[in-house]
N, CA and C atoms as a LAMMPS dump frame, in Angstrom:
ITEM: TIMESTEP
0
ITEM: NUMBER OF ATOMS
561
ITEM: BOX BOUNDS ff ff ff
-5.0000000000000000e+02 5.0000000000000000e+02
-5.0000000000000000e+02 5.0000000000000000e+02
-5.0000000000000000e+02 5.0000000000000000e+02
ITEM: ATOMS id mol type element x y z
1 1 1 N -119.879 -241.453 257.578
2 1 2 C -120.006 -241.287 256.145
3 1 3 C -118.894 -242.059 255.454
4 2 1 N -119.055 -242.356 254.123
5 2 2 C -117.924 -243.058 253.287
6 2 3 C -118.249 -242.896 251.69
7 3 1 N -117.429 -243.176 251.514
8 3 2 C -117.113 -242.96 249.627
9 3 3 C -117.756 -244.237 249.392
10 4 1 N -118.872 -244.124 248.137
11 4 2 C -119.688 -245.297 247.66
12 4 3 C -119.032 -246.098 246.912
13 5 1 N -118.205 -245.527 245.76
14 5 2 C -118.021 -246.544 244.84
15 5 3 C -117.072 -245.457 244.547
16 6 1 N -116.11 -246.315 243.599
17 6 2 C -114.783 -245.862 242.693
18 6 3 C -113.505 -246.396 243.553
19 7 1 N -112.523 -245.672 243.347
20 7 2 C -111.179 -246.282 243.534
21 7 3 C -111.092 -245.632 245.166
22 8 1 N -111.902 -244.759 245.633
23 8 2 C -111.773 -244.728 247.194
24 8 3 C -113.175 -245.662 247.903
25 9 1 N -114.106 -246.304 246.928
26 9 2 C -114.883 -246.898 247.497
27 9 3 C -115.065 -247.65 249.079
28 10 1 N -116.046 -247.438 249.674
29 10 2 C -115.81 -247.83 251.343
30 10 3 C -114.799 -247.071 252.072
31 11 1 N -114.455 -246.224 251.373
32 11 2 C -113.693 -245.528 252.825
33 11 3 C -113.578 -244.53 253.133
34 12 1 N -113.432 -243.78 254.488
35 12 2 C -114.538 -243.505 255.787
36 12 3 C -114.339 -242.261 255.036
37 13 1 N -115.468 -241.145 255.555
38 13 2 C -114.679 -239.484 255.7
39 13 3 C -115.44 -239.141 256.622
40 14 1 N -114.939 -237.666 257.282
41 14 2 C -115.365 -237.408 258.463
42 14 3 C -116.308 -236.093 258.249
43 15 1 N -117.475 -236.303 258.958
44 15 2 C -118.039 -235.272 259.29
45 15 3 C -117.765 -234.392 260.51
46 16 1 N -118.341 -233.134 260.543
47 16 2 C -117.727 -232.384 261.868
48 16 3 C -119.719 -232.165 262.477
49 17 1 N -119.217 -232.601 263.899
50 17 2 C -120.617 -232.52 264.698
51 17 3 C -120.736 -231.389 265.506
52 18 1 N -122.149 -231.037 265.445
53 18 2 C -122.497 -229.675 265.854
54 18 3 C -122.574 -228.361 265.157
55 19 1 N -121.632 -228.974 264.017
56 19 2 C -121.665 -227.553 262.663
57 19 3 C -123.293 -227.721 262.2
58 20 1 N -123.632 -226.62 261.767
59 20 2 C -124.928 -227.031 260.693
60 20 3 C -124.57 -227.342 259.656
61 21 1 N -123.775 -228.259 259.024
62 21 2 C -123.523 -229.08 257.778
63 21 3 C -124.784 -230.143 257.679
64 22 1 N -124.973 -230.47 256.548
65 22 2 C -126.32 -231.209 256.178
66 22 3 C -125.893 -231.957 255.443
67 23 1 N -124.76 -233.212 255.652
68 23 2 C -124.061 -233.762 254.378
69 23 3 C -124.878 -234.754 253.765
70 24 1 N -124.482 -234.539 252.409
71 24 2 C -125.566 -235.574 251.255
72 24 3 C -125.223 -236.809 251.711
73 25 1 N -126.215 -237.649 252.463
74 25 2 C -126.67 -238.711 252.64
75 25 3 C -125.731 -239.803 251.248
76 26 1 N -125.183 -241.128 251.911
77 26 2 C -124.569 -241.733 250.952
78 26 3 C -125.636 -242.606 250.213
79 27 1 N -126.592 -242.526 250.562
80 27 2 C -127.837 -243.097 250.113
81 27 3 C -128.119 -241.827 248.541
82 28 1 N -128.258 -240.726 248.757
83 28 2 C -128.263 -239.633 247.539
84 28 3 C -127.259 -239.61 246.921
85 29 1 N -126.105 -239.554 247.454
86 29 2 C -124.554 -239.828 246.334
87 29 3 C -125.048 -240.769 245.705
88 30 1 N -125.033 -241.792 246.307
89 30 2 C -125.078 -243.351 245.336
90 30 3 C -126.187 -243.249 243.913
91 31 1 N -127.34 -242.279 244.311
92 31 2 C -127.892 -242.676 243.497
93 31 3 C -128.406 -241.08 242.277
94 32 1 N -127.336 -240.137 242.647
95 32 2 C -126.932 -239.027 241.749
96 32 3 C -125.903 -239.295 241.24
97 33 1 N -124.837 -240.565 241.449
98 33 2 C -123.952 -240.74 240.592
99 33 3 C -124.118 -241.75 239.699
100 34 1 N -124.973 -242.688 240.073
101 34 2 C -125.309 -243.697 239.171
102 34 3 C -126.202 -242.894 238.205
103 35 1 N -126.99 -241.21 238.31
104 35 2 C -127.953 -240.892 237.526
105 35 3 C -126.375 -240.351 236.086
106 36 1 N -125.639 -239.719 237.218
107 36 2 C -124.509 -238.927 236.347
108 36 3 C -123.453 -240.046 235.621
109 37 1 N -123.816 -241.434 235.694
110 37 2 C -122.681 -242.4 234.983
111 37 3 C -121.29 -242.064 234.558
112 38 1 N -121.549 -242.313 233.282
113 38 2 C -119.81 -241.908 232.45
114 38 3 C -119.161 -240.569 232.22
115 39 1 N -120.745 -239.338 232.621
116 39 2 C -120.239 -238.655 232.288
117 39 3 C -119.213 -237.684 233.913
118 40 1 N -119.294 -238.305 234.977
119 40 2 C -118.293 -238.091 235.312
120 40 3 C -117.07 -238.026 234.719
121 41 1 N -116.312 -239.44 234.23
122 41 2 C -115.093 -239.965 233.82
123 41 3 C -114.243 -238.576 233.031
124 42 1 N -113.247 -238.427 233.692
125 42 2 C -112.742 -237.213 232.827
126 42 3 C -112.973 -235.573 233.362
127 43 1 N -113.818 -235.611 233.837
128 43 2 C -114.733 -234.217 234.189
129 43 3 C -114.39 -233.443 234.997
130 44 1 N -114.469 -231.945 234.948
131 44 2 C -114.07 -230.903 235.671
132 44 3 C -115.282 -230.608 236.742
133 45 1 N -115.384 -231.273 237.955
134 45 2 C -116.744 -231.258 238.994
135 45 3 C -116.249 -230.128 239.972
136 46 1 N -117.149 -229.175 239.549
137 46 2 C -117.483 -227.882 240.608
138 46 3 C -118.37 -228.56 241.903
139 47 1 N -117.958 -228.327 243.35
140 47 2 C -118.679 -228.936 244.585
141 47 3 C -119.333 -227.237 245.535
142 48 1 N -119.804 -226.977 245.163
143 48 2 C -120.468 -225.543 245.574
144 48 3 C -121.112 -225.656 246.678
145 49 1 N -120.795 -224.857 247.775
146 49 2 C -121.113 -225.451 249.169
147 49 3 C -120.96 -226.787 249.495
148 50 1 N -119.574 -227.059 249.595
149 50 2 C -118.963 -228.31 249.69
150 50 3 C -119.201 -228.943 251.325
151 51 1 N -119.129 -228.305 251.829
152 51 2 C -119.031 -228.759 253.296
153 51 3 C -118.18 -229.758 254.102
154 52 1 N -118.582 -230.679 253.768
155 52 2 C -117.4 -231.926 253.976
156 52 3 C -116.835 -232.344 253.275
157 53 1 N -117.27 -231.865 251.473
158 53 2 C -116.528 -232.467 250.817
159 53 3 C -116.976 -233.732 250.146
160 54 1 N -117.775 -234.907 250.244
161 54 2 C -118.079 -235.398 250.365
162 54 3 C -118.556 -235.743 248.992
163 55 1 N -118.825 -234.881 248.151
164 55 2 C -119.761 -234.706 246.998
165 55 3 C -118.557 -234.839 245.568
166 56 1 N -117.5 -233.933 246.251
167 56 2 C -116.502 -233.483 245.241
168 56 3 C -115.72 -234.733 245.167
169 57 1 N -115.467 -235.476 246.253
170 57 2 C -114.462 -236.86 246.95
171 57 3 C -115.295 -237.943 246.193
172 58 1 N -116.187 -238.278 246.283
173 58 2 C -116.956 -239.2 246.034
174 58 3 C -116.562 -239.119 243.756
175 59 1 N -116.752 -237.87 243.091
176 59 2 C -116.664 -237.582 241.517
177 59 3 C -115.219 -237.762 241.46
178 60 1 N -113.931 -237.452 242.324
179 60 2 C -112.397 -237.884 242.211
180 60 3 C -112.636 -239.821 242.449
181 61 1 N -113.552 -240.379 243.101
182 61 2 C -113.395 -241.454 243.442
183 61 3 C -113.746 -242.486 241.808
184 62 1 N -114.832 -241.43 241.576
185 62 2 C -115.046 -242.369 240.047
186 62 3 C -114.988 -241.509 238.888
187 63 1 N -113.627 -240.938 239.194
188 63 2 C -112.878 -240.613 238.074
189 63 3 C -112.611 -239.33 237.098
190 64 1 N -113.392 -238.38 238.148
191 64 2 C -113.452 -237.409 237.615
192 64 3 C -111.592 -236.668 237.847
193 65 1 N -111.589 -235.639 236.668
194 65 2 C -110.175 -235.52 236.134
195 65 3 C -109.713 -234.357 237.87
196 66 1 N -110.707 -233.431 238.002
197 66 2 C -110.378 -232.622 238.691
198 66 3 C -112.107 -232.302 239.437
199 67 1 N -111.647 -231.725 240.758
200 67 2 C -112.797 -231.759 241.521
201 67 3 C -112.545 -230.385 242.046
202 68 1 N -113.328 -229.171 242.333
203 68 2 C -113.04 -227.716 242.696
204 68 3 C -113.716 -227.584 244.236
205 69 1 N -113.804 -227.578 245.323
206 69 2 C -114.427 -227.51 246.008
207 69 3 C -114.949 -225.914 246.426
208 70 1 N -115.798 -225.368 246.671
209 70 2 C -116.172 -224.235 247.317
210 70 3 C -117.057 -224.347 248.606
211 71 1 N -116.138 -223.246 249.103
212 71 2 C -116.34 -223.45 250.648
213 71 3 C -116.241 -222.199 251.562
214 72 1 N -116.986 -221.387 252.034
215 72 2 C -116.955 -220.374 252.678
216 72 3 C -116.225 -220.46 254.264
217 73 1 N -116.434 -221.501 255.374
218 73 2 C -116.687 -221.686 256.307
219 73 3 C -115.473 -222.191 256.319
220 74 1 N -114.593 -221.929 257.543
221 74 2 C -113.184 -222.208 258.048
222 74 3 C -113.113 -223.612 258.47
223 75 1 N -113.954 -223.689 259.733
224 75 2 C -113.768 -225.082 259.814
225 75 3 C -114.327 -226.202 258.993
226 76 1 N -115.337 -225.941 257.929
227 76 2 C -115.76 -226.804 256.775
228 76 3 C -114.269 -226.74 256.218
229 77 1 N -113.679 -225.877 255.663
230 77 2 C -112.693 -226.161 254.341
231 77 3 C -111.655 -226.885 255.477
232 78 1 N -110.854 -226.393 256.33
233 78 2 C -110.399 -227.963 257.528
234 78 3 C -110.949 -228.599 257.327
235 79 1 N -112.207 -229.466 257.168
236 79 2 C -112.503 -230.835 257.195
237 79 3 C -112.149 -231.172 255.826
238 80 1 N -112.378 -230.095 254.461
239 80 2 C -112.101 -230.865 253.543
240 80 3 C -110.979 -231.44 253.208
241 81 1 N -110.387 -230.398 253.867
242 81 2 C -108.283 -230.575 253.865
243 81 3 C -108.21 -232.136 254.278
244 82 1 N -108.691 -232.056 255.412
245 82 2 C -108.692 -233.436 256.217
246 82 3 C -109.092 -234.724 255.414
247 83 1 N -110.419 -234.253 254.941
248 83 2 C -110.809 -235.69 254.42
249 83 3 C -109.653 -235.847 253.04
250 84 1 N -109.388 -235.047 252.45
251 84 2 C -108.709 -234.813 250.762
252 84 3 C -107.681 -235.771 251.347
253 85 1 N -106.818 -235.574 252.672
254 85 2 C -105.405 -235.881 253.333
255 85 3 C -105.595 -237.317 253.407
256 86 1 N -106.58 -237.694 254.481
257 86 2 C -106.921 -239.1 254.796
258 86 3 C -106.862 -240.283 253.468
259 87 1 N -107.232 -239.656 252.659
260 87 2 C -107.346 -240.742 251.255
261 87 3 C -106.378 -240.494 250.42
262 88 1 N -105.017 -239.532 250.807
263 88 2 C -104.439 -239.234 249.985
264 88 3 C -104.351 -238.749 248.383
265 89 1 N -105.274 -237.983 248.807
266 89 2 C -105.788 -237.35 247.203
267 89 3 C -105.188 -235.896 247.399
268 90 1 N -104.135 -235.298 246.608
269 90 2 C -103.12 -233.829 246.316
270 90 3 C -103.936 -233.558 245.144
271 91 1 N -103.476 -234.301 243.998
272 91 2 C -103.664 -233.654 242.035
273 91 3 C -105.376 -234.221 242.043
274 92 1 N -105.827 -232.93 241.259
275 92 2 C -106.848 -232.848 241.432
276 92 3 C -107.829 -232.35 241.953
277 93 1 N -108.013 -231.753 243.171
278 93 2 C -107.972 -231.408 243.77
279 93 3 C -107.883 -229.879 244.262
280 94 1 N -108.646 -228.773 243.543
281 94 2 C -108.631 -227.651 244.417
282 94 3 C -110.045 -227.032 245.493
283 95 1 N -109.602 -226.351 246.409
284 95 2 C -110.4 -225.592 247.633
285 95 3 C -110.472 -224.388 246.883
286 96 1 N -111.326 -224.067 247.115
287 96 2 C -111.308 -222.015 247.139
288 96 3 C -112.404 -222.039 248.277
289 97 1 N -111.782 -221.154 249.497
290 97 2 C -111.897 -220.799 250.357
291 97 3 C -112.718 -219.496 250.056
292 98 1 N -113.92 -219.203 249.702
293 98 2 C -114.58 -217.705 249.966
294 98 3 C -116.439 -218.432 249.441
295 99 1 N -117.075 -217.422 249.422
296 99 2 C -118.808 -217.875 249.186
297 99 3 C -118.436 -217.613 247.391
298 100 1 N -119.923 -218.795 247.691
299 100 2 C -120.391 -219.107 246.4
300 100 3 C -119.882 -218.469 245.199
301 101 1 N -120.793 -216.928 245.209
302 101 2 C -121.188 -216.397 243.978
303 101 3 C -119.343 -215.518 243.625
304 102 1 N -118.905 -215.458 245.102
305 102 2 C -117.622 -214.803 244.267
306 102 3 C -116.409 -215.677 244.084
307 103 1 N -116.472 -217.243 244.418
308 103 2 C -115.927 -217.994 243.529
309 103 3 C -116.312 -218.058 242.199
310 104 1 N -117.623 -218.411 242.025
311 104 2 C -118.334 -218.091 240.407
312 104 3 C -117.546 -217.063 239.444
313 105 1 N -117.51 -216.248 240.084
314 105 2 C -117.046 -214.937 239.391
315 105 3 C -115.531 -215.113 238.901
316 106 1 N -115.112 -215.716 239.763
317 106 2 C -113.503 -215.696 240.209
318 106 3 C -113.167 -217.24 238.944
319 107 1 N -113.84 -218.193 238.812
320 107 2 C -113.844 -219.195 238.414
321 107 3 C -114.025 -218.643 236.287
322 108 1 N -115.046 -217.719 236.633
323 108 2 C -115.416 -217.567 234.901
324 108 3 C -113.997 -216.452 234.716
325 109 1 N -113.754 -215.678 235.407
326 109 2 C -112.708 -214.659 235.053
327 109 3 C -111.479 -215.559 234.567
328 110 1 N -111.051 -216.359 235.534
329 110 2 C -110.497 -217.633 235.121
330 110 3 C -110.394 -218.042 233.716
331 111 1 N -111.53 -218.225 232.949
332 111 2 C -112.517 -218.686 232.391
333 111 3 C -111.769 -220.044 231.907
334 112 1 N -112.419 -220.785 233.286
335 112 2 C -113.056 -222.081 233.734
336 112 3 C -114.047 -222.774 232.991
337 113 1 N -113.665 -223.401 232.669
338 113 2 C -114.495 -224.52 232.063
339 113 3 C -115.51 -225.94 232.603
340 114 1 N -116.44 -226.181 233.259
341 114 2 C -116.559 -226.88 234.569
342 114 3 C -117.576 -228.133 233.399
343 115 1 N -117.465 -229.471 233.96
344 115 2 C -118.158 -229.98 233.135
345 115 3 C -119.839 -230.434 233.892
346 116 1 N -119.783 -230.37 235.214
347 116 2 C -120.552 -230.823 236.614
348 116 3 C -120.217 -229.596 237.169
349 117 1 N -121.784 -229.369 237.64
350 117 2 C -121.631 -228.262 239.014
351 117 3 C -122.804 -228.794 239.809
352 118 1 N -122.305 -229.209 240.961
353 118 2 C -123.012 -229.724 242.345
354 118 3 C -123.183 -228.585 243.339
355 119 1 N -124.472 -228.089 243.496
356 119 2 C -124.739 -227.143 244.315
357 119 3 C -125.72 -227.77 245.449
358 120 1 N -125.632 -227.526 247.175
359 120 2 C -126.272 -228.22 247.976
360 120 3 C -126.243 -226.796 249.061
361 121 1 N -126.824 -225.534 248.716
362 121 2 C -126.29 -224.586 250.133
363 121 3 C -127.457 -225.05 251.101
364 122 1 N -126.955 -223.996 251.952
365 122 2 C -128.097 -224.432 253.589
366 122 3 C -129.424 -224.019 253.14
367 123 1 N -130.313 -225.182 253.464
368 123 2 C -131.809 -224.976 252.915
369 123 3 C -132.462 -223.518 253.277
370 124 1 N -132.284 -223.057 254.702
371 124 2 C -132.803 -221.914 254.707
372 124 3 C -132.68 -220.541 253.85
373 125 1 N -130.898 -220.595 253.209
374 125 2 C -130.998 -219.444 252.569
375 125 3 C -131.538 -220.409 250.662
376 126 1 N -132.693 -220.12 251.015
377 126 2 C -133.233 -220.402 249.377
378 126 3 C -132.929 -219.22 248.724
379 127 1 N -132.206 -217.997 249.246
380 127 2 C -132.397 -217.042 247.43
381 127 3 C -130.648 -217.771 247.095
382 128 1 N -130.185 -218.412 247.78
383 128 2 C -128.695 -218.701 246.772
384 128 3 C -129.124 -220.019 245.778
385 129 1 N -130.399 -220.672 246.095
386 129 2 C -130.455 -221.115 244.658
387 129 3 C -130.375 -220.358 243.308
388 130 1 N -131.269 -219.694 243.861
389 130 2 C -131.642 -218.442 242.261
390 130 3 C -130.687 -217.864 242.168
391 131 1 N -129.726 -217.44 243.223
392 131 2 C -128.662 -216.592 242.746
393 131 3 C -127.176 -217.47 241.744
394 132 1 N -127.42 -218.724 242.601
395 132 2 C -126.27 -219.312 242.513
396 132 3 C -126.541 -220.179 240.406
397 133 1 N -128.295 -220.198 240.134
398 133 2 C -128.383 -221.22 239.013
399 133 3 C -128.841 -219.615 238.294
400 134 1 N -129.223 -218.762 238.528
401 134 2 C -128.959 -217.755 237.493
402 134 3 C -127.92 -217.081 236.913
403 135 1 N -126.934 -216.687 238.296
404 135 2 C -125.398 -217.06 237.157
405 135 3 C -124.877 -217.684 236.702
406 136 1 N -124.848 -219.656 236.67
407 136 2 C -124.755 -220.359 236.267
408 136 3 C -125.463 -220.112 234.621
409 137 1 N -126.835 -219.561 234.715
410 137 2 C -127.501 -219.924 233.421
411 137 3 C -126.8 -218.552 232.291
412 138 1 N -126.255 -217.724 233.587
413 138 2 C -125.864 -216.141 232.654
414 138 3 C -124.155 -216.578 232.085
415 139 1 N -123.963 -217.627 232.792
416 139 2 C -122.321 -216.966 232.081
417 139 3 C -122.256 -218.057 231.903
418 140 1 N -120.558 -218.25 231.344
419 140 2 C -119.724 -218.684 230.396
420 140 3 C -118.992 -219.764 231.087
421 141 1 N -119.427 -220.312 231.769
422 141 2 C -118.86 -220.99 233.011
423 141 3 C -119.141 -222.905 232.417
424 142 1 N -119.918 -223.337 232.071
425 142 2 C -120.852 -224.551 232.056
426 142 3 C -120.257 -225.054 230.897
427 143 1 N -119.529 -226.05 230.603
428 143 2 C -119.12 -226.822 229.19
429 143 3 C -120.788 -226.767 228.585
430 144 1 N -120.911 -226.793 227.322
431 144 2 C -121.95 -227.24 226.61
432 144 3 C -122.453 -228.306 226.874
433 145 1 N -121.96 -229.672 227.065
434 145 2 C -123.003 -230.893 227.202
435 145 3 C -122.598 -230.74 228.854
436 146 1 N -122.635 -229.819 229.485
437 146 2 C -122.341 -229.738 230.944
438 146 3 C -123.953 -230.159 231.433
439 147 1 N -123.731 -230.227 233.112
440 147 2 C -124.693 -230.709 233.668
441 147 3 C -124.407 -230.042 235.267
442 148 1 N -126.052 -229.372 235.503
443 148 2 C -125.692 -228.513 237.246
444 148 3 C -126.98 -229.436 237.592
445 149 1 N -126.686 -229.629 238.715
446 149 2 C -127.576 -230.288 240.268
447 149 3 C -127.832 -229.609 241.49
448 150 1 N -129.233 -229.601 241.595
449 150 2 C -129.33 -228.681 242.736
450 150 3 C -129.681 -229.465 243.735
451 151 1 N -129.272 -230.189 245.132
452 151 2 C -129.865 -230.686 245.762
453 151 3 C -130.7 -229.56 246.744
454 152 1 N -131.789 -230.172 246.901
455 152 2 C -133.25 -228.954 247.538
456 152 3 C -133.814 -230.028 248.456
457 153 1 N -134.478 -229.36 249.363
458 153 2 C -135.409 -229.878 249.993
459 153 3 C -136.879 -230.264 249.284
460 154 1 N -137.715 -231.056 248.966
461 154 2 C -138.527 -231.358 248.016
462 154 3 C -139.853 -230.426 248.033
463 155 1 N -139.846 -230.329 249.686
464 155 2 C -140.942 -228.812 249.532
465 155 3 C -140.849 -227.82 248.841
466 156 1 N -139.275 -227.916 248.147
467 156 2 C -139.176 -226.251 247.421
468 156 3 C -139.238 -226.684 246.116
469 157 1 N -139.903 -226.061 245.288
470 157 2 C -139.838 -226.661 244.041
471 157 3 C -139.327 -225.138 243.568
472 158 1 N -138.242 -225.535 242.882
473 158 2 C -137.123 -224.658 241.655
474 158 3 C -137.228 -224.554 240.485
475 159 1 N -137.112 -223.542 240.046
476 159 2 C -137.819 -222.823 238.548
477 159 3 C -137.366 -223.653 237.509
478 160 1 N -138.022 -224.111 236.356
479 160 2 C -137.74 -224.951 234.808
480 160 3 C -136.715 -224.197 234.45
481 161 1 N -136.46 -222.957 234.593
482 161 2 C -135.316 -221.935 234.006
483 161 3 C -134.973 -221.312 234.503
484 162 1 N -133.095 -221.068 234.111
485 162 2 C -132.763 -219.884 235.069
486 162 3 C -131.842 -219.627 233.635
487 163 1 N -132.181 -218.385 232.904
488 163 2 C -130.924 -218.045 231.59
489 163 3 C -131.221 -219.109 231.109
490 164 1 N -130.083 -219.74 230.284
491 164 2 C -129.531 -220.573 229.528
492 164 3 C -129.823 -221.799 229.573
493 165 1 N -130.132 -221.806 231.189
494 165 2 C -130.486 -223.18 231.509
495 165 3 C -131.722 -224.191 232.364
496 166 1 N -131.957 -225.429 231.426
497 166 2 C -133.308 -225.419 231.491
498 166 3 C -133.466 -226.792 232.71
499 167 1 N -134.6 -227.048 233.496
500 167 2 C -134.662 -228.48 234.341
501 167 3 C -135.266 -229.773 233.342
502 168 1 N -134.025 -230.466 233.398
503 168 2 C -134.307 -231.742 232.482
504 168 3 C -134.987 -233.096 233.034
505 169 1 N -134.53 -232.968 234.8
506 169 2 C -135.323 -234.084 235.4
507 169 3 C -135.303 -233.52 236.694
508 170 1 N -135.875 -234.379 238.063
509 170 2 C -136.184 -234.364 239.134
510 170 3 C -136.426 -235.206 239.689
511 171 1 N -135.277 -235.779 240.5
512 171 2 C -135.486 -237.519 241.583
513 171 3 C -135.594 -236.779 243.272
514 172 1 N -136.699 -237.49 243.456
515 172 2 C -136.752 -236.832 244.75
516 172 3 C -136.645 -238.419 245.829
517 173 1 N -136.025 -238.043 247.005
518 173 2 C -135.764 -239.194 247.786
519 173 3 C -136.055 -238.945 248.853
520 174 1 N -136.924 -239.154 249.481
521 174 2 C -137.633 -238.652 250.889
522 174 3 C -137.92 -237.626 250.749
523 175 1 N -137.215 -236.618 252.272
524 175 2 C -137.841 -235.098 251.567
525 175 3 C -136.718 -234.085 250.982
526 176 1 N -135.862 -235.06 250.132
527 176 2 C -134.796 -234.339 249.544
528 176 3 C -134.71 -234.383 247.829
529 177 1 N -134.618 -233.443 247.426
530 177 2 C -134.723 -233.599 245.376
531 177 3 C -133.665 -233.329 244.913
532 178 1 N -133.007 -233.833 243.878
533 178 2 C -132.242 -233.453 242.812
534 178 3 C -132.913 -232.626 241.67
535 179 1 N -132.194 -231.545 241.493
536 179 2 C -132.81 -231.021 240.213
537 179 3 C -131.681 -230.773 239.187
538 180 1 N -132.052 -231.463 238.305
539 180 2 C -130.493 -231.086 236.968
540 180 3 C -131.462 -230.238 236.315
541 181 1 N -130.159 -229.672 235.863
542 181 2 C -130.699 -228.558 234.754
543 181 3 C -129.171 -228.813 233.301
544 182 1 N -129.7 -228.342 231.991
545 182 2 C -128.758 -228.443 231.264
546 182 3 C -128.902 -227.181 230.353
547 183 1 N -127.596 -227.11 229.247
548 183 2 C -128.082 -225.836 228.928
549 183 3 C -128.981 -225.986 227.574
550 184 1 N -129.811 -224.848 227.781
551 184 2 C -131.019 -225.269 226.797
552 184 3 C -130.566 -225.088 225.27
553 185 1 N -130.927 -225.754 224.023
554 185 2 C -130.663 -225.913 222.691
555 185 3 C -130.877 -224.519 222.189
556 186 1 N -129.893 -224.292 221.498
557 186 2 C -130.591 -222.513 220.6
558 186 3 C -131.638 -223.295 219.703
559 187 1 N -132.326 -222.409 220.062
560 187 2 C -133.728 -222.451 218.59
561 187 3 C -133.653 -222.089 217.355
C-alpha cells in the first residue's frame, strides 16, 4: 500500500497480514479524494474503523489540519502508530484506542467538531452502519457543510437517511461503494 498524492505522496505504509483488515484499496482513496477535493484542506478528518490507517494518512497527506483515527483492535492501532512513525507525522494526529460508537460519544462530549467522517467497519457487522450514521445524523458532532462516507460493499445498499443526514451521491467501484451523506437543509 502507499499514500496517493499530497506531501507524503508514493510512500509506502504497511499493512498487517492475516488480520481481517480490508484496507481501502489505493485505487478507492485516489478516487474518494479527488471526489472530496479542497474540501479536505484545513479539515478535522474523523477515520472510524481506521485499521491501518491508511484513510486518515492519506487526508494529513493532502492537507487536512488534523486527522482522528478510531480504532478498537490492539494490533491495528500498532500499525497505525507505525505507519504515523514511518512518515514522521506527531501534530495532527490523534488515535483513540476503543470501538466506534463510544469514541462518538466521547468525541461529541468533547464537543468535537469534525469536518469529514470516513467510516469503513468490517462488512459483516452491517448493523454498525446504522448505528454508527444514525448517531452521526443524531448529534452534534458533524460541522454544517461537513461531509460522512460510508465505504460498503455494493450489495448493501444504505438508507437515503439516517436523522439529520441525507445520501447526496454514490460511486461504486467494483463491488465496493462510497456513500456520502450530508446534513440535510432545514425546511
Amino acid at each position: 500500500m502507499r499514500v496517493v498524492a499530497g506531501r507524503f505522496g508514493g510512500r509506502r505504509i504497511t499493512a498487517l497480514h492475516g488480520m481481517k483488515l480490508r484496507p481501502t484499496s489505493d485505487r478507492l482513496r485516489e478516487t474518494l479524494f479527488n471526489i472530496l477535493g479542497p474540501m479536505v484542506q484545513d479539515s478535522v478528518f474523523l477515520d472510524l474503523y481506521a485499521g491501518t490507517g491508511a484513510v486518515g494518512i492519506e487526508a494529513l497527506s493532502r492537507g487536512a489540519r488534523q486527522a482522528i483515527f478510531v480504532e478498537f483492535h490492539a494490533a491495528a492501532v500498532a500499525l497505525i502508530r507505525k505507519n504515523l512513525k514511518s512518515l514522521g507525522i506527531a501534530a495532527g494526529a490523534e488515535i483513540v484506542s476503543m470501538d466506534a460508537a463510544r469514541a462518538l460519544e466521547r468525541l461529541e462530549l468533547r464537543r468535537s467538531h469534525v469536518d469529514l467522517v470516513y467510516l469503513d467497519p468490517p462488512y459483516e457487522r452491517g448493523h454498525a452502519y446504522h448505528e454508527t450514521l444514525d448517531f452521526l445524523g443524531a448529534a452534534n458532532l458533524l460541522a454544517p457543510r461537513g461531509c460522512v462516507v460510508a465505504e460498503h460493499a455494493s450489495r448493501r445498499a444504505l438508507a437515503e437517511r439516517f436523522g439529520s443526514l441525507e445520501r447526496v451521491r454514490v460511486v461504486e467501484q467494483g463491488d465496493t461503494s462510497l456513500s456520502f451523506y450530508r446534513l440535510a437543509l432545514a425546511a
